[in-house]
C-alpha positions as CSV (number, residue, x, y, z in Angstrom):
1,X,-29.0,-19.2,-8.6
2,X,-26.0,-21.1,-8.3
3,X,-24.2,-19.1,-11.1
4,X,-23.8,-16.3,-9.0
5,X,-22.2,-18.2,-6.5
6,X,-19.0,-17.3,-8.1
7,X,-16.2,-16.3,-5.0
8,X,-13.6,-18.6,-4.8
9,X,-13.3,-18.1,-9.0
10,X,-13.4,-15.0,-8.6
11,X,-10.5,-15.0,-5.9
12,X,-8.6,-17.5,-8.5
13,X,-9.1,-14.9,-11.2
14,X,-7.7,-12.2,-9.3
15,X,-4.8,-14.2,-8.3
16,X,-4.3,-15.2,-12.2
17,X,-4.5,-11.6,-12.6
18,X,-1.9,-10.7,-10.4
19,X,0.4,-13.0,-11.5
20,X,0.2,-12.1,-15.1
21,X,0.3,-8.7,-14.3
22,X,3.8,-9.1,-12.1
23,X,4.8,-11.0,-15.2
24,X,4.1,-8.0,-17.5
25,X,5.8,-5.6,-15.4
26,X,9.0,-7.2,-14.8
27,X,9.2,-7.8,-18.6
28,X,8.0,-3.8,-19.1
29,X,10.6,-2.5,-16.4
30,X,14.0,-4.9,-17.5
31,X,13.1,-4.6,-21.4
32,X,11.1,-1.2,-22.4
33,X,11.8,0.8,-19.2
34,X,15.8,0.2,-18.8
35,X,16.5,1.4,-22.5
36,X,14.8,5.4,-21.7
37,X,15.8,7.9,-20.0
38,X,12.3,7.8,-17.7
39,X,13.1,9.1,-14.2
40,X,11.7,6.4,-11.5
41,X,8.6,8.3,-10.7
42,X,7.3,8.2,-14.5
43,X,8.1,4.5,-14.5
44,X,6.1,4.2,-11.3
45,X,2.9,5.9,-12.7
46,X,3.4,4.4,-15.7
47,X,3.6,0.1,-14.4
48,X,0.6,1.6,-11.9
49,X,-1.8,2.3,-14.9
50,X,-1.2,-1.2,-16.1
51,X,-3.3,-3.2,-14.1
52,X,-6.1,-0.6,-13.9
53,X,-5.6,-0.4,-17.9
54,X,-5.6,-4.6,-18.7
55,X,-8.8,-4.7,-15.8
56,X,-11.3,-1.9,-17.6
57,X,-10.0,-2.8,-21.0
58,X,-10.2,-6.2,-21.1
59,X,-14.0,-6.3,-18.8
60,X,-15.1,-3.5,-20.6
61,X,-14.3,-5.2,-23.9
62,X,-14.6,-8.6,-23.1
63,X,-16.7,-8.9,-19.6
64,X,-13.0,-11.4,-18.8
65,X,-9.5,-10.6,-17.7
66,X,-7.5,-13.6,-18.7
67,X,-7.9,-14.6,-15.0
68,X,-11.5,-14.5,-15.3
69,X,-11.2,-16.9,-18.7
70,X,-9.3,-18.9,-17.0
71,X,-11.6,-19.8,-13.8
72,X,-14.7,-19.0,-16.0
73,X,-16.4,-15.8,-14.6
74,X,-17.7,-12.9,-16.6
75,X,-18.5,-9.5,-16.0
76,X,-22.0,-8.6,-17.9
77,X,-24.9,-6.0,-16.8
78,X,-27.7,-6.6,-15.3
79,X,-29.6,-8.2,-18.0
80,X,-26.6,-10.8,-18.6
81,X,-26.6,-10.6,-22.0
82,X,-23.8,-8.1,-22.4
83,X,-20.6,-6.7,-21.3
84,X,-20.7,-3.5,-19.3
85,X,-18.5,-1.0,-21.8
86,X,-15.4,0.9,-21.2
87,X,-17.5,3.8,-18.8
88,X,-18.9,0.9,-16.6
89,X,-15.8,-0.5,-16.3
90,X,-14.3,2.7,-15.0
91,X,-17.3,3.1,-12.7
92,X,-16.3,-0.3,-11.5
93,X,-12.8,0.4,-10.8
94,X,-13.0,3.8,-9.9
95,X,-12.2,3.4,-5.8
96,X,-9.1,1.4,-6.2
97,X,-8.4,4.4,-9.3
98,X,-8.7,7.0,-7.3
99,X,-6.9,5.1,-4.1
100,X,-4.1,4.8,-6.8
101,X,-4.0,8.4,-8.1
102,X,-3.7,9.5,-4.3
103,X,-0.9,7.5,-3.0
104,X,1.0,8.4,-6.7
105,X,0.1,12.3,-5.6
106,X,1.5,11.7,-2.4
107,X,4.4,10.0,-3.9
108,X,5.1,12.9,-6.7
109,X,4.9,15.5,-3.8
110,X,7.4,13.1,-1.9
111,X,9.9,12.6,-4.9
112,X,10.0,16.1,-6.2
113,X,9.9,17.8,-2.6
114,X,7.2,20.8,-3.7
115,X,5.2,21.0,-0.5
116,X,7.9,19.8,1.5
117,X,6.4,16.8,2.3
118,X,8.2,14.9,5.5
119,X,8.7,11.4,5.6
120,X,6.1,11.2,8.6
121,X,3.7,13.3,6.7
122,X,4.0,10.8,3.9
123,X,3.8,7.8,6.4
124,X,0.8,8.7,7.4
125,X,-1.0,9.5,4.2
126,X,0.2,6.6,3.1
127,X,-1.1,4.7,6.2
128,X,-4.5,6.0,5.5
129,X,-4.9,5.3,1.8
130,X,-3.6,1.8,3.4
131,X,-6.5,1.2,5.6
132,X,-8.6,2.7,3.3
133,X,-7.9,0.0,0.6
134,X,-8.1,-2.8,3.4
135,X,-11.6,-1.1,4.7
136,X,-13.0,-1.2,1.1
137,X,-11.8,-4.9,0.5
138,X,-14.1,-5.7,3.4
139,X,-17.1,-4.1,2.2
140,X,-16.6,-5.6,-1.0
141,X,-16.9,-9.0,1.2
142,X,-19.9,-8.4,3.3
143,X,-22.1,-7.2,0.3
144,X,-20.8,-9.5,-1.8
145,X,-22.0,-12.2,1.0
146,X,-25.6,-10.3,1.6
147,X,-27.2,-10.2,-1.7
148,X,-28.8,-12.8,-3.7
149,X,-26.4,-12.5,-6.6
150,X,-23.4,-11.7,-4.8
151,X,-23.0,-8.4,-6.2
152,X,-20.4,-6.5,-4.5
153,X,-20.3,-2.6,-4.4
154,X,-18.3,-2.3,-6.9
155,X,-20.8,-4.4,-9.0
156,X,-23.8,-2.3,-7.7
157,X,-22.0,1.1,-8.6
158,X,-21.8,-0.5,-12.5
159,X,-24.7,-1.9,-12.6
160,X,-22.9,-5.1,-13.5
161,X,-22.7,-8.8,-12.6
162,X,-20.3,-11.6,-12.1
163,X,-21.4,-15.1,-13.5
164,X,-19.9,-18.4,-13.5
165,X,-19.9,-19.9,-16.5
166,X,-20.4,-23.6,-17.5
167,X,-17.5,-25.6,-19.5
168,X,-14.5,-26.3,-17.2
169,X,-13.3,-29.0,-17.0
170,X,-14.5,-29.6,-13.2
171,X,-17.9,-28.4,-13.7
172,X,-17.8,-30.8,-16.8
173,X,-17.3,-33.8,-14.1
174,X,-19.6,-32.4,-12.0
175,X,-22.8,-32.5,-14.7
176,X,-21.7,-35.9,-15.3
177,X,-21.8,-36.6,-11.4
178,X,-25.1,-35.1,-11.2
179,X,-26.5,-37.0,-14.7
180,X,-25.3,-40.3,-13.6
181,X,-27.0,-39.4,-10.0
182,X,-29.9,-38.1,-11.8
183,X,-30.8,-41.5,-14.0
184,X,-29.6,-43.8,-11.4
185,X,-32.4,-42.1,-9.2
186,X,-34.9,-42.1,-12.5
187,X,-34.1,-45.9,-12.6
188,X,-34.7,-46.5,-8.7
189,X,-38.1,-44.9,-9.1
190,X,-39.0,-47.0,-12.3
191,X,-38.1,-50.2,-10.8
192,X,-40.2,-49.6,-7.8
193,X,-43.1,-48.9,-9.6
């Protein structure tokens, strides 16, 4: 049970994540993007596919982001023997995709002045695709926190899984913890018999 148990690596992961991704667009923007001739709106679609590219590529593929590798979760279905493919993966992200896809519409609209879209007007949208993302984050949380393997909704529209897996270097010390525990309680019992 304690495999699915998984929160505060899967919090480090995304965090990881993040980072790497920042890292990768600051070296796409100064180095690929500065040498075309891409107006600022292309070059904003295009850094906001990234992260949704490197998250269902890389889980679909792999069941691990690099983040994920590094704090040793993995993505699998139900069964946990396999990784959920390229359409789960999609599934999986498919709010914060869609989320994305409406602010960039709202954006385009905005840049390009077809529906002459105010400021205010944009504000707002904005705003609500805001509170939408914050709203979503929290139900994430709460099923994630009221299910026996911690499956948030995201998990239980893909029919996926998040596991921990055994081998860092901290769950190394704690088997060793728990071995040493374990025949030090072994030898209490034998001596008092």
């Amino acid at each position: 049970m304690e495999r699915y148990y998984a929160f505060w690596r899967r919090l480090g992961a995304g965090l990881f994540d993040g980072i790497i991704l920042t890292i990768i667009s600051l070296l796409c923007a100064k180095y690929i993007f500065s040498y075309t001739q891409l107006p600022s709106f292309a070059l904003t679609v295009a850094l906001s596919i990234l992260p949704f590219l490197y998250s269902v590529l890389l889980t679909g593929l792999f069941g691990q982001t690099i983040g994920k590798i590094i704090m040793g979760v993995k993505v699998l279905d139900l069964g946990e023997r396999k990784v959920i493919g390229i359409k789960r993966a999609i599934l999986r992200d498919s709010v914060p995709i869609i989320l994305q896809i409406l602010s960039l519409c709202i954006l385009g609209l905005h840049a390009i002045e077809v529906l002459s879209v105010t400021d205010e007007v944009s504000s707002v949208a904005e705003s609500i695709i805001s509170w939408t993302s914050f709203l979503w984050f929290i139900i994430e949380l709460i099923t994630m926190f009221l299910n026996r393997k911690r499956r948030a909704v995201h998990d239980l529209m893909a029919s996926s899984v998040v596991i921990s897996l055994k081998g860092l270097r901290f769950d190394k010390l704690d088997e060793e913890l728990a071995a040493k525990r374990s025949s030090s309680a072994n030898a209490n019992k034998s001596s008092n018999s």
